[in-house]
FILODO-932711 format. One record per residue (C-alpha): residue number from 1; z, y, x. Coordinates in nm, 4 decimals. Example, Ala and Ser with C-alpha at 12.3 -4.5 7.8 and 13.67 -1.06 7.14 Angstrom:
# residues 2
<r resi="1" Z="0.7800" Y="-0.4500" X="1.2300"/>
<r resi="2" Z="0.7140" Y="-0.1060" X="1.3670"/>
END
This chain:
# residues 183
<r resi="1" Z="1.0647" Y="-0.9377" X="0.4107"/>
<r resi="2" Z="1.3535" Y="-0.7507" X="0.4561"/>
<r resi="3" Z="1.6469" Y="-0.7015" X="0.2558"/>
<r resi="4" Z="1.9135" Y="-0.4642" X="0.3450"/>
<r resi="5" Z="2.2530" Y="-0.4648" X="0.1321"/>
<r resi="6" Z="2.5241" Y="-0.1684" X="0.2135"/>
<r resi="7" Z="2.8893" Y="-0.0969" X="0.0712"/>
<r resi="8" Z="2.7275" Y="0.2935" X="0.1163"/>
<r resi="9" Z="2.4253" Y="0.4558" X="0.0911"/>
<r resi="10" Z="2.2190" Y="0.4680" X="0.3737"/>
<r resi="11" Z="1.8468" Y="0.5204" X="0.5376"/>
<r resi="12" Z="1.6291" Y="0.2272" X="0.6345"/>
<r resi="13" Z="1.3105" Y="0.3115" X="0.7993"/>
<r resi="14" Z="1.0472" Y="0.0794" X="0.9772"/>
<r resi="15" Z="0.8507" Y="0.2642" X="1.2503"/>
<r resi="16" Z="0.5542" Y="0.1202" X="1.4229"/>
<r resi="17" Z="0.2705" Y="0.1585" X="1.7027"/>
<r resi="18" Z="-0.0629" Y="0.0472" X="1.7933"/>
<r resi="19" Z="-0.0929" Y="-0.1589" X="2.0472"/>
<r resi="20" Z="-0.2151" Y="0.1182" X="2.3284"/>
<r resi="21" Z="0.0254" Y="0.3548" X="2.1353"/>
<r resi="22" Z="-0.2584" Y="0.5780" X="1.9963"/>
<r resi="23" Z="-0.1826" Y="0.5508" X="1.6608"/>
<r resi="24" Z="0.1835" Y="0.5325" X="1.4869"/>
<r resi="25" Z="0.3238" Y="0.4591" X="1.1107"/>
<r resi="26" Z="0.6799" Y="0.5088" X="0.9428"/>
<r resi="27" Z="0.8246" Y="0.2817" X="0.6331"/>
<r resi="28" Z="1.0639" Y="0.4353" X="0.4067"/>
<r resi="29" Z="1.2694" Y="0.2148" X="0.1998"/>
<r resi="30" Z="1.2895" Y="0.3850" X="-0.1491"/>
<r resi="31" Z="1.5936" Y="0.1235" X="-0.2099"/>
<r resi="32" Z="1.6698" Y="0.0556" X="-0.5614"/>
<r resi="33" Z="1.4182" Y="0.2910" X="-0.7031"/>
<r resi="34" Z="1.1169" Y="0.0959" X="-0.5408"/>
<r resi="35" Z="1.2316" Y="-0.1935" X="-0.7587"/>
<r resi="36" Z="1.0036" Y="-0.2788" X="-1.0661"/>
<r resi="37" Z="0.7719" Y="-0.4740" X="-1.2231"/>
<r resi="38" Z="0.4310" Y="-0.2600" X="-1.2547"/>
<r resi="39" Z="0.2772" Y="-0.0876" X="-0.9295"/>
<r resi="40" Z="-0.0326" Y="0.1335" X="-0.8680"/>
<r resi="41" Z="-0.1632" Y="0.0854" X="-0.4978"/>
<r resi="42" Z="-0.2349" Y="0.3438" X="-0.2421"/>
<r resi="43" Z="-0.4593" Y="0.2720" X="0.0600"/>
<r resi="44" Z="-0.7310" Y="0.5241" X="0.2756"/>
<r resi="45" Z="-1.0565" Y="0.4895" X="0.1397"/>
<r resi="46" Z="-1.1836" Y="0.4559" X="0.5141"/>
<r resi="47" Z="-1.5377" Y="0.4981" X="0.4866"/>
<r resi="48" Z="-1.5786" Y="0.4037" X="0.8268"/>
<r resi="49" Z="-1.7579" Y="0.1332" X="0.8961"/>
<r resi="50" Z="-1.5787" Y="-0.0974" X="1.1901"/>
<r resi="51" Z="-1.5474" Y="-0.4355" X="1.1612"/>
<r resi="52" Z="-1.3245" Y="-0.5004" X="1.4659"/>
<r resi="53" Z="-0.9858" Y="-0.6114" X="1.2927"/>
<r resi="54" Z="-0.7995" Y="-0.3340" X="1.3711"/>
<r resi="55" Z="-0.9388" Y="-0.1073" X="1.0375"/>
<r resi="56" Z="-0.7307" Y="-0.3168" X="0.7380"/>
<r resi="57" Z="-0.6017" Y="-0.1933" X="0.4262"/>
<r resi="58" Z="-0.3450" Y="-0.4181" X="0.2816"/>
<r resi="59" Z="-0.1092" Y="-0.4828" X="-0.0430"/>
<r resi="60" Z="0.2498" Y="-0.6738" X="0.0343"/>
<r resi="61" Z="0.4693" Y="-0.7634" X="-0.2375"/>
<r resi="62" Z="0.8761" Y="-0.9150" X="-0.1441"/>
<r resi="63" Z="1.0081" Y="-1.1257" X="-0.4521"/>
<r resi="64" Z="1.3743" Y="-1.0181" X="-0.5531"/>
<r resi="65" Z="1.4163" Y="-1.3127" X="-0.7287"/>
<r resi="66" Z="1.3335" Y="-1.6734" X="-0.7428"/>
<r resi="67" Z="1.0537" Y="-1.8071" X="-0.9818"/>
<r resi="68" Z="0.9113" Y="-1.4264" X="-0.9590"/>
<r resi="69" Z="0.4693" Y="-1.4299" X="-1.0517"/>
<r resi="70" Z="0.2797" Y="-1.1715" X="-0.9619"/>
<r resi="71" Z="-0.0414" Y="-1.0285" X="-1.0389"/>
<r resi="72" Z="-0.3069" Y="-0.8422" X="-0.8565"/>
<r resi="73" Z="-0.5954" Y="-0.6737" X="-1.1031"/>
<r resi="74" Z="-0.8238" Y="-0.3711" X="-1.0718"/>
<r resi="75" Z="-0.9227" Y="-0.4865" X="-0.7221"/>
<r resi="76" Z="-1.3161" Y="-0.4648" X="-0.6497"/>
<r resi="77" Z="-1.5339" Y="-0.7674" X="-0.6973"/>
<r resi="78" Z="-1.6960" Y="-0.7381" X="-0.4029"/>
<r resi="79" Z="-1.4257" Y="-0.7310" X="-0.1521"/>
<r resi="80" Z="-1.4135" Y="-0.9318" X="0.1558"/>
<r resi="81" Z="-1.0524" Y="-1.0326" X="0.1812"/>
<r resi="82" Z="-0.9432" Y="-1.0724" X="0.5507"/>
<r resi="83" Z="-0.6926" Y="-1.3571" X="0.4664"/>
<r resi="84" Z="-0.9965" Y="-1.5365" X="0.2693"/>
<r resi="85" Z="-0.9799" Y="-1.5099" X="-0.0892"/>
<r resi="86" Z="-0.6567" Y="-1.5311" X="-0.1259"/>
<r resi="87" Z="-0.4954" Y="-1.6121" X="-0.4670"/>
<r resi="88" Z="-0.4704" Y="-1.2943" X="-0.7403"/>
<r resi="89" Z="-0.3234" Y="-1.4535" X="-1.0552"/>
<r resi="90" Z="0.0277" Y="-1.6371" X="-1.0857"/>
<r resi="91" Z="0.1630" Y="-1.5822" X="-0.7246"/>
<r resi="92" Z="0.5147" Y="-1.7784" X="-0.7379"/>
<r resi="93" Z="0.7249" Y="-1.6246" X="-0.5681"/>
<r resi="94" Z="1.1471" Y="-1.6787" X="-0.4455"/>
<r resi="95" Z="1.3508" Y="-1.4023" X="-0.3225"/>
<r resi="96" Z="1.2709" Y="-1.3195" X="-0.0026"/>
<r resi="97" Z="0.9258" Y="-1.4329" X="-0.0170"/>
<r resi="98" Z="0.6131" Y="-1.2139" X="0.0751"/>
<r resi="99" Z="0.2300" Y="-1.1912" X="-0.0184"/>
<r resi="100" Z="0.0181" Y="-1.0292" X="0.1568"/>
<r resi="101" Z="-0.4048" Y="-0.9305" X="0.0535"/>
<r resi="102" Z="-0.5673" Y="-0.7368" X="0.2900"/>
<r resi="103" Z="-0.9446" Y="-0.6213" X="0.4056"/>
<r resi="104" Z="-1.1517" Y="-0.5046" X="0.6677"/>
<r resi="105" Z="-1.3163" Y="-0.1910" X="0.5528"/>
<r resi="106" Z="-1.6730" Y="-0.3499" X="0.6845"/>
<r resi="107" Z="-1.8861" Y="-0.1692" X="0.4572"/>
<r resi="108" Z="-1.8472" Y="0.1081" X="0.2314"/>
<r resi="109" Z="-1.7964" Y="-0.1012" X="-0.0551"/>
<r resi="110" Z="-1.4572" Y="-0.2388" X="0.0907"/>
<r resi="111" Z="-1.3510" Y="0.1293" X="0.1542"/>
<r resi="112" Z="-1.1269" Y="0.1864" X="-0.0932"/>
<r resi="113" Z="-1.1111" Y="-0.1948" X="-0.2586"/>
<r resi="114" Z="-0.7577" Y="-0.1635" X="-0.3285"/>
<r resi="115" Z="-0.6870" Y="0.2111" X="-0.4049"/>
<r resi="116" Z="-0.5231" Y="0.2015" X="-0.7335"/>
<r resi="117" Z="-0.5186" Y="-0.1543" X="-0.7850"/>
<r resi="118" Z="-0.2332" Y="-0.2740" X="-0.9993"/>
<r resi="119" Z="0.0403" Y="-0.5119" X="-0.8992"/>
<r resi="120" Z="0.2575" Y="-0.6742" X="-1.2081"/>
<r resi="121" Z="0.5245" Y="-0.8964" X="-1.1850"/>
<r resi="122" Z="0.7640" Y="-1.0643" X="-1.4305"/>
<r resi="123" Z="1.0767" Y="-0.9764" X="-1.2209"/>
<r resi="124" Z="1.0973" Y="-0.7168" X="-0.9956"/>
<r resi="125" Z="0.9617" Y="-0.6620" X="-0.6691"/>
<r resi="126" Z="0.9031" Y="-0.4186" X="-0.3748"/>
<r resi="127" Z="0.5473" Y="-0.3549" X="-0.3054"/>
<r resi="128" Z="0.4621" Y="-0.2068" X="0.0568"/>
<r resi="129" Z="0.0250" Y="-0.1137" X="0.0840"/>
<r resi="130" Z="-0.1345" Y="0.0856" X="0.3276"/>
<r resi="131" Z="-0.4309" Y="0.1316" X="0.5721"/>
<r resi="132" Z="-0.4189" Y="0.0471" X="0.9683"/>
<r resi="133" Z="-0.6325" Y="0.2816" X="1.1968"/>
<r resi="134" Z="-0.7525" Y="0.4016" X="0.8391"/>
<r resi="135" Z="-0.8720" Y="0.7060" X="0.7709"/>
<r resi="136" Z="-0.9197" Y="0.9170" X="0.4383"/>
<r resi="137" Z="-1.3009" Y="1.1183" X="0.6187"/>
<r resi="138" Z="-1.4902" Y="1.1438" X="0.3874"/>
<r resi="139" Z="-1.7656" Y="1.2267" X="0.6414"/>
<r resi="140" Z="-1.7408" Y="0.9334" X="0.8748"/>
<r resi="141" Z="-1.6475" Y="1.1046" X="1.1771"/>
<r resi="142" Z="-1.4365" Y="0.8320" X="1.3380"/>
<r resi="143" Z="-1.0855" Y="0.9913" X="1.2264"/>
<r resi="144" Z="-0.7648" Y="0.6953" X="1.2879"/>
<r resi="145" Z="-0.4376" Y="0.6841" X="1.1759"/>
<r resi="146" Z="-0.1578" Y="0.4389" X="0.9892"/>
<r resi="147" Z="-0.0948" Y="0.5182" X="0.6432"/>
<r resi="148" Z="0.2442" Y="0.2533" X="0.4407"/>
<r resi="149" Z="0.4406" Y="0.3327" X="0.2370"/>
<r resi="150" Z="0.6656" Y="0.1349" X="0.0035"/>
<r resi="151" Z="0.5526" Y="0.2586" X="-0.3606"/>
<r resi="152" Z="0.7383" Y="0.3596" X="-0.6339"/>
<r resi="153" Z="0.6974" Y="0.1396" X="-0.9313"/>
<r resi="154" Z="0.5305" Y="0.3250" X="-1.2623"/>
<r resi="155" Z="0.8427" Y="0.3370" X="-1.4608"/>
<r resi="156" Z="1.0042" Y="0.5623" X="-1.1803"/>
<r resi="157" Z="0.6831" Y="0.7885" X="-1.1867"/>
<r resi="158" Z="0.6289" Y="0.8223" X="-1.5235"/>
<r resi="159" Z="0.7730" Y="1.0505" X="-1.7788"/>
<r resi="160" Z="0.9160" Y="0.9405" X="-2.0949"/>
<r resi="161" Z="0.7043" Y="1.1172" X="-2.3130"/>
<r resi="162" Z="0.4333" Y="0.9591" X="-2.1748"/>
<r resi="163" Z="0.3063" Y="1.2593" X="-2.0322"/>
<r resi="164" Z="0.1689" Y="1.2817" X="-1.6360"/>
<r resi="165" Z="0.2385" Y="1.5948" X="-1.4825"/>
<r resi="166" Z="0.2914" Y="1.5897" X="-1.0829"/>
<r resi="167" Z="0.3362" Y="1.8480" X="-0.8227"/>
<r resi="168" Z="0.1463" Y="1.8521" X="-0.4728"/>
<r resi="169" Z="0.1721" Y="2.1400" X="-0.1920"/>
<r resi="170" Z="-0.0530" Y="2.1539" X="0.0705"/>
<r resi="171" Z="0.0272" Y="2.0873" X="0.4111"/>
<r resi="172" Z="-0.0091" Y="2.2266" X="0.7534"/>
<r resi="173" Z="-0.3211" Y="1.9703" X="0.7937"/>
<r resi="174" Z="-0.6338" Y="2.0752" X="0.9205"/>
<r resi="175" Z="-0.9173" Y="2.2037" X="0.6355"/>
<r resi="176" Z="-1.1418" Y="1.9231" X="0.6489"/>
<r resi="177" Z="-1.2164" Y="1.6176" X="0.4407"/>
<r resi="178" Z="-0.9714" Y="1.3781" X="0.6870"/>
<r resi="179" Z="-0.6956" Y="1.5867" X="0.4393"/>
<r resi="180" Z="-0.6882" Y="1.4197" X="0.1612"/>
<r resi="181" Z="-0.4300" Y="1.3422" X="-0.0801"/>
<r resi="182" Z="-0.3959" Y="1.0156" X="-0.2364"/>
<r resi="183" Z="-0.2241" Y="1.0912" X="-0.5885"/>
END
C-alpha cells in the first residue's frame, strides 16, 4: 500500500497501462474521506467469458492501523477465486498491510461475484476494487477496459436520516449496453 502524508492538501493519483498499452486505468485517492470501517464493492459485471488471466475483478483493502480484522461477506458462493480461496473472515491486518481477493470472470457466474460485496473492518481502512480488461456488455461483444477506484466508505455516502437519494448524469458514452453505471 501506499500512504501519502502532506503539511497541505494535495492530489494523489495512480495511473496505469496494459501491457501492449491498449487498455489504461486512473486511481484517485479520496484521502481522509475514503477512510472507514463499512464498504460496498464496485466491479464490471464482465459477462465475457475469457479465462486468460488478463479479465480479473478484484477487492484490496490497506490496514491504517495495527491489529485491524476485516471482513468480506455478500460475495457469491460459487466464485472461483484467482488467489485460491483465500481467507474471508478475521483478516489481521497492521498498518500498511494489504489483502487482496480477486477472480477470473470464467463463466457467467463469476461475472459480477463481487459487485456489492461488503467489506467491514474494526478500524479503518482504504478499500481499492475494480475490474482489469473488464467490461460492463451486457451483450458479450468483447468490449475491454480498466475500471478502480478507491471507494468511499458507507458513512460518507449515506445521509443521516437514513434516507438514499443520489444524483447521476449521463455521459458522452456511446448508447449501448457497454454504458452502464455502477451505482
Amino acid at each position: 500500500g501506499i500512504i501519502i502524508n502532506a503539511q497541505y492538501p494535495i492530489y494523489a493519483s495512480v495511473r496505469l497501462l496494459s501491457e501492449d498499452a491498449a487498455q489504461a486505468g486512473s486511481l484517485v485517492s479520496k484521502g481522509l474521506s475514503g477512510l472507514g470501517k463499512d464498504f460496498r464493492a464496485g466491479t464490471f459485471t464482465n459477462l465475457d467469458s475469457f479465462n486468460n488471466g488478463l479479465w480479473l475483478s478484484f477487492i484490496s483493502v490497506m490496514a491504517t492501523e495495527d491489529g485491524t480484522i476485516v471482513n468480506f461477506t455478500d460475495i457469491d458462493n460459487d466464485v472461483d477465486f484467482y488467489n485460491n480461496n483465500p481467507t474471508l473472515s478475521n483478516v489481521s491486518l497492521n498498518t500498511g498491510d494489504v489483502y487482496v481477493v480477486s477472480c477470473i470472470p470464467s463463466t457467467t457466474d463469476n461475472g459480477d461475484a463481487f459487485l456489492g460485496a461488503r467489506i467491514t473492518s474494526n478500524k479503518n481502512i482504504v478499500v481499492n476494487s475494480g475490474s482489469t480488461n473488464g467490461s460492463n456488455d451486457a451483450e458479450n461483444n468483447g468490449a475491454r477496459d480498466y475500471g478502480i477506484d478507491q471507494i468511499a466508505p458507507l458513512k460518507t455516502i449515506q445521509q443521516p436520516s437514513g434516507e438514499s437519494e443520489y444524483i447521476f448524469i449521463r455521459g458522452n458514452g456511446l448508447d449501448k449496453n457497454i454504458e452502464r453505471p455502477i451505482i
